[in-house]
N, C-alpha and C positions, 0 to 999 in steps of 0.2 A: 168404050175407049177409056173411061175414068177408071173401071177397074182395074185395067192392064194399067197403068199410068202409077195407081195406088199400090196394086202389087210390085210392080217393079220398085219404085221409092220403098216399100217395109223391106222388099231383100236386100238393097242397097243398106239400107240403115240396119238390120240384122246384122250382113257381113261388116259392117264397119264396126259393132258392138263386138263381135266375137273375135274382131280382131284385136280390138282395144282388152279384152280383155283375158284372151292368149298371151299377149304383148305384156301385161302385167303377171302374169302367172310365169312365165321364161322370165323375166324380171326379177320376180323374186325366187326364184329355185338357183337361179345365176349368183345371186347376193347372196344364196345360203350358203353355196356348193363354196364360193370366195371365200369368205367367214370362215370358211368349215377348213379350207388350205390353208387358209392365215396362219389359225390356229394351230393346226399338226405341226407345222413346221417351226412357230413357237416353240412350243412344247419340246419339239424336237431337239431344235438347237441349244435349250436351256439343257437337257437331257444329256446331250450330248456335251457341252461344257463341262456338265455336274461328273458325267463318267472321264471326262479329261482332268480334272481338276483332283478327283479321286485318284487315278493312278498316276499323278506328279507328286503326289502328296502320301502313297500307299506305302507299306511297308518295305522297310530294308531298301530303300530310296537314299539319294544324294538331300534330295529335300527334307526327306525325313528326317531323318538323323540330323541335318540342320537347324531343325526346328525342337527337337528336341535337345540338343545341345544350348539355343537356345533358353530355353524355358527353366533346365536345369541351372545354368548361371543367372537367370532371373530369381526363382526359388533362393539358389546360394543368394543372392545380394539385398536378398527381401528381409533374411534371419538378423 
């Protein structure tokens, strides 16, 4: 009766380890896989600013030629 008693208790206590430690393994592949989406869509979005930012600013633009206009009356006021 003691051995049935002792095996039952180690598989209880087995399965509560291997749950515990499942439990942290999902834990952290879940925390990478997050990190890991954060990131891309950081990247992303600064990405995609930087390609917005570039053709408001790209050649033979409204902006352009503002800013260049600009710079040239800066030059002239600088002499």
């Amino acid at each position: 009766m003691g051995r049935i008693v002792a095996g039952v208790v180690l598989l209880v206590v087995a399965v509560v380890v291997v749950g515990w430690v499942a439990m942290a393994v999902v834990h952290a592949l879940v925390s990478l896989a997050w990190y890991l989406i954060l990131g891309a869509l950081v990247v992303g979005g600064g990405y995609w600013l930087y390609r917005r930012a570039r053709r408001a600013i790209g050649p033979e633009t409204r902006n352009r030629r503002r800013l260049e206009a600009a710079l040239r009356t800066r030059r002239t006021n600088d002499r």
